[in-house]
C-alpha positions as CSV (number, residue, x, y, z in Angstrom):
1,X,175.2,108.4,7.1
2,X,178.2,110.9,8.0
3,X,177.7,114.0,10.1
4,X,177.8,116.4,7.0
5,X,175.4,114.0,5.0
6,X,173.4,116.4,2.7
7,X,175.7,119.4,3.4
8,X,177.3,121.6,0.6
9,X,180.8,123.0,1.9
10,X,182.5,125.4,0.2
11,X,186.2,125.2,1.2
12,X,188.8,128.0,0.1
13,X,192.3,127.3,0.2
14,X,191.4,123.3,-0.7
15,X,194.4,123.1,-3.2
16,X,196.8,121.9,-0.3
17,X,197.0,121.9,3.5
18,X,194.1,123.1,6.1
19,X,191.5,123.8,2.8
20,X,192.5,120.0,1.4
21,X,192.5,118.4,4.8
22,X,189.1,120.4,5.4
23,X,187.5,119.1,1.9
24,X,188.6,115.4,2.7
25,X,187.2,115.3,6.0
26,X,183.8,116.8,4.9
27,X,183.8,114.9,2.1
28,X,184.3,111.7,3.9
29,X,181.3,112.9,6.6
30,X,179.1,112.8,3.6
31,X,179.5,116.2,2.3
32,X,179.2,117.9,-1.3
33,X,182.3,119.6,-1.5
34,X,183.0,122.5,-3.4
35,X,186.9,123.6,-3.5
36,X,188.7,127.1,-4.5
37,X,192.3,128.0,-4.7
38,X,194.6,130.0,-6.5
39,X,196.8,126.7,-7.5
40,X,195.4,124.4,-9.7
41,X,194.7,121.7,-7.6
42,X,196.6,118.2,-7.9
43,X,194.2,115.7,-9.4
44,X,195.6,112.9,-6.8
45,X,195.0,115.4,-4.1
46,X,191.7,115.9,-5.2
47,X,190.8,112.3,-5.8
48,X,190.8,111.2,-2.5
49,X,188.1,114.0,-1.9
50,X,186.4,112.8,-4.6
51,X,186.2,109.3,-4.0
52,X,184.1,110.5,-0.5
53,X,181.9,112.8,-1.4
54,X,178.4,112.6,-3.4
55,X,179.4,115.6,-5.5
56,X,182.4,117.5,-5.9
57,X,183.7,120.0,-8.1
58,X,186.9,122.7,-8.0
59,X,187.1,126.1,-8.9
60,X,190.4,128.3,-9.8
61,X,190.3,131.5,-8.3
62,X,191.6,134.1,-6.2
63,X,189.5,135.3,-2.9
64,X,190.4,138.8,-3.4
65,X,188.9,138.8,-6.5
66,X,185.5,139.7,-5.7
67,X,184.1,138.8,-9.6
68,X,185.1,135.4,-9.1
69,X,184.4,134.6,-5.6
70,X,180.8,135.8,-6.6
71,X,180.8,133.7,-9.6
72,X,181.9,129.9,-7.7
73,X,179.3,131.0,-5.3
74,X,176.4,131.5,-7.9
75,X,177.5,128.6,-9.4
76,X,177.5,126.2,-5.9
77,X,173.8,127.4,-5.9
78,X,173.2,126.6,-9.8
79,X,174.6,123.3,-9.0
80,X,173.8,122.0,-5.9
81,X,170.8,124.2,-4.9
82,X,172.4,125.8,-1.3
83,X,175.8,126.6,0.8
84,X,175.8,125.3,4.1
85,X,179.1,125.5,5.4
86,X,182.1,127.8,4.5
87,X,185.6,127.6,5.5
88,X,187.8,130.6,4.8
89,X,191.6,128.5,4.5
90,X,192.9,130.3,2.1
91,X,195.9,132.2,3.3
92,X,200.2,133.3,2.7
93,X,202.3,133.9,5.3
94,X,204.2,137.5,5.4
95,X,205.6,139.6,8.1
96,X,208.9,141.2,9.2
97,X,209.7,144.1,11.5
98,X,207.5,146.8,10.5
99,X,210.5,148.9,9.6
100,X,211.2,146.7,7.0
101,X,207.7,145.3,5.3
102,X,207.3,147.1,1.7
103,X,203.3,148.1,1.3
104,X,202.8,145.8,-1.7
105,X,203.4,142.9,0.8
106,X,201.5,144.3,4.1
107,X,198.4,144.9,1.4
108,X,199.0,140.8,0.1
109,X,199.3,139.8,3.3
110,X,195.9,142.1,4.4
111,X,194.5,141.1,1.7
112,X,193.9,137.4,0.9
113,X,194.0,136.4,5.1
114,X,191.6,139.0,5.6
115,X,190.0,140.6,2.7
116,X,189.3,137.1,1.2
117,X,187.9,136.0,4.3
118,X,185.4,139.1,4.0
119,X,184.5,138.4,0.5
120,X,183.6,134.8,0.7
121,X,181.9,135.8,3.7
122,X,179.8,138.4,1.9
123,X,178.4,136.5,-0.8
124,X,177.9,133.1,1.1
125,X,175.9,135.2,3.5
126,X,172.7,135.9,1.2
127,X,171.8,132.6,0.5
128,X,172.5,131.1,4.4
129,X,169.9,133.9,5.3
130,X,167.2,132.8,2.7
131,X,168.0,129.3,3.7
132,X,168.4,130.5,7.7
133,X,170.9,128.3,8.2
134,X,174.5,127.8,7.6
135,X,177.7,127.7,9.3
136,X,181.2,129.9,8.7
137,X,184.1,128.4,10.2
138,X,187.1,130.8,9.6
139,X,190.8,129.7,9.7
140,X,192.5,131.9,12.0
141,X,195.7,131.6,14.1
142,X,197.1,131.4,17.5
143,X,199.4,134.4,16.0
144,X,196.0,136.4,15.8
145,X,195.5,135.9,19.6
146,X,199.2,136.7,20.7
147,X,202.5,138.4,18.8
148,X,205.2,136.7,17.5
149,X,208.7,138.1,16.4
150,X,208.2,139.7,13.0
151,X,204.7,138.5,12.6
152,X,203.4,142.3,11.4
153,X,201.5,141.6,8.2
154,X,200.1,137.9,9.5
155,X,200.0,138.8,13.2
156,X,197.5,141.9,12.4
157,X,196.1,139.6,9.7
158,X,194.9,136.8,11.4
159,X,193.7,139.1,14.4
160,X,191.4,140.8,12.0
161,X,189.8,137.9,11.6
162,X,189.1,136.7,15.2
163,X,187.6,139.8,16.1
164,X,185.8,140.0,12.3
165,X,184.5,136.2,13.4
166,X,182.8,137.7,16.4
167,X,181.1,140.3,14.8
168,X,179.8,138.4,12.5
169,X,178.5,135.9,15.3
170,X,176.9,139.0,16.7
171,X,175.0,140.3,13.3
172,X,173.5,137.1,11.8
173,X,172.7,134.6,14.7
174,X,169.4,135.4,14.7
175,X,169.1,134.6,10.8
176,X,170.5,130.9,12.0
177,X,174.0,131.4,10.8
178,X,177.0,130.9,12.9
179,X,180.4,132.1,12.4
180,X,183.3,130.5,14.2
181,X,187.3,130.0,14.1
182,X,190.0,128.2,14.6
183,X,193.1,129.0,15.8
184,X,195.8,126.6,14.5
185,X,199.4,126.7,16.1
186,X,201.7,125.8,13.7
187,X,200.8,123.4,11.5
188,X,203.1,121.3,8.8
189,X,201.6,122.3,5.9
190,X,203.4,123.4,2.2
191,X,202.8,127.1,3.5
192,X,205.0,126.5,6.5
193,X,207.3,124.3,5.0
194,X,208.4,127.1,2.3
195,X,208.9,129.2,5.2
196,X,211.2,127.2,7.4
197,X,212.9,125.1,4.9
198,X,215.2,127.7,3.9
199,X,218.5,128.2,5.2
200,X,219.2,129.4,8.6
201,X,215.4,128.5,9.6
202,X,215.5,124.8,11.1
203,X,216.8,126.1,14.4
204,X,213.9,128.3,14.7
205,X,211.6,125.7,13.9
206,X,212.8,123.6,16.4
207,X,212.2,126.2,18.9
208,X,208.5,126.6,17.4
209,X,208.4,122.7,17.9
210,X,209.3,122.8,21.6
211,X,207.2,125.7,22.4
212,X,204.0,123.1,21.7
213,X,203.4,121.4,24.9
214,X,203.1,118.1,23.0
215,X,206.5,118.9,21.5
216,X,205.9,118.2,17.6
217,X,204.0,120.2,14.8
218,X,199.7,119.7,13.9
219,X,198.8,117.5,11.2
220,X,196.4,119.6,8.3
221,X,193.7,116.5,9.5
222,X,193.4,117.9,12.8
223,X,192.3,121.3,12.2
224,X,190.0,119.7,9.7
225,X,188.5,117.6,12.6
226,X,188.2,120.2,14.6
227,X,186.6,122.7,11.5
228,X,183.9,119.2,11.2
229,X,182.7,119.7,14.6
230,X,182.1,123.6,14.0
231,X,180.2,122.7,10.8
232,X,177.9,119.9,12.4
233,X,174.7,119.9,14.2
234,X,176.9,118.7,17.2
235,X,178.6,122.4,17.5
236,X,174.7,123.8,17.0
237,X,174.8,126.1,19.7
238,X,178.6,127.3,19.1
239,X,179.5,130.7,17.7
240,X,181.8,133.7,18.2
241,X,184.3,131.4,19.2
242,X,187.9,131.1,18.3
243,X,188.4,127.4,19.0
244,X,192.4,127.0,19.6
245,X,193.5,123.8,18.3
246,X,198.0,124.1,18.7
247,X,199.0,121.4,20.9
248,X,199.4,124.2,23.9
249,X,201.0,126.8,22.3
250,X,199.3,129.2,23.5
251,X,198.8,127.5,27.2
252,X,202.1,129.3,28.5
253,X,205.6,128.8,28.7
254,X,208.0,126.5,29.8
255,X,211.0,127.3,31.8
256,X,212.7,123.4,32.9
257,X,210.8,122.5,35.9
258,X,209.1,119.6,34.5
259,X,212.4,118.2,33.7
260,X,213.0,118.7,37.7
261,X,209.4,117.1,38.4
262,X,210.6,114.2,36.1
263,X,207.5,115.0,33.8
264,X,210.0,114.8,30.7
């Protein structure tokens, strides 16, 4: 039996990178799996979460669309009679100097890292209380806990959510529920790829790379490990924590002296 055996996980964001890593790895710890994302999701992508799990099933949808996130929720419960675990992965990048960031895109940006984190929050929190149990693992950043250059929009985005993570740790604990993120560094997903594939960026992404103390990029399956520890019994007395998985990103800086301590 896996860690997740008899579970039902609702993953947003399970179209592609974090959310798909997320629904394979629960899948494969026994999990029902229940998927959401904007994209239609690609049926080989899916198949390997499929092929895992005792149930599975994919929804269409958009988390700021508070109608249909309510809908794929009633629906998990029609279906497979609870929601144990959520995990809020659905999420753009956007950001610029503030001078420069039009409204429309500070409100996307707002809106689906943080509003859509809030809604699937909202309505998965009704059940876990009848139930008085379930477990909220939120996908946060490292660029929620520190600035980056131009990171506006995502910076305050992703920051939003820590501190919404801990307040949500402090109102339902005592209805069993706990409510936990992770704070990636940067991660080679599509989402980061159609950032730093365009011209002029793969300098800059190198520089990204190096500041990781274990010099390279995450894969999407670690965060998912980490986000299967957070939804387990093995994480049961674990909440309002933003568990920062980026290869020491966010340990300090390096300035050359390892190189003089021949640690490189």
């Amino acid at each position: 039996m896996g860690m997740l055996t008899g579970k039902v996980a609702l993953v947003t964001g399970a179209a592609s990178g974090i959310g798909l890593a997320c629904a394979e790895r629960f899948a494969h710890d026994g999990a029902t799996v229940v998927g959401m994302d904007r994209a239609e999701v690609d049926p080989a992508a899916w198949k390997r979460v499929d092929e895992n799990a005792p149930a599975t099933a994919f929804h269409t949808g958009d988390v700021v669309d508070e109608e249909r996130v309510s809908s794929i929720v009633a629906d998990t419960l029609r279906r497979f009679g609870r929601v144990d675990i959520l995990v809020n992965a659905a999420g753009v990048a956007g950001g610029g100097a503030v001078h420069t960031v039009s409204a429309e895109d500070w409100d996307r940006t707002i809106d689906i890292n943080l509003k859509g984190t809030f809604l699937c929050a909202k309505h998965v929190l009704e059940p876990m209380m009848a139930q008085g149990a379930g477990s909220i693992i939120n996908i946060a950043s490292v660029e929620g806990l520190e600035g980056t250059e131009g990171g506006s929009a995502y910076n305050a985005s992703k920051g939003g959510v820590v501190i919404l993570t801990k307040n949500m740790a402090i109102d339902y604990g005592r209805k069993g529920i706990r409510v936990n993120a992770i704070c990636p560094g940067f991660i080679d997903t599509p989402l980061l790829r159609a950032v730093f594939d365009n011209e002029g960026m793969q300098d800059f992404l190198a520089k990204i790379v190096d500041s990781h103390q274990l010099g390279r990029l995450g894969k999407p399956s670690e965060i998912a490990s980490a986000a299967a520890f957070l939804a387990g019994d093995d994480a049961s007395f674990v909440t309002g924590h933003s568990l920062v998985v980026d290869g020491g990103f966010h340990a300090g800086k390096r300035f050359g002296f390892s190189k003089m301590m021949g640690l490189e």
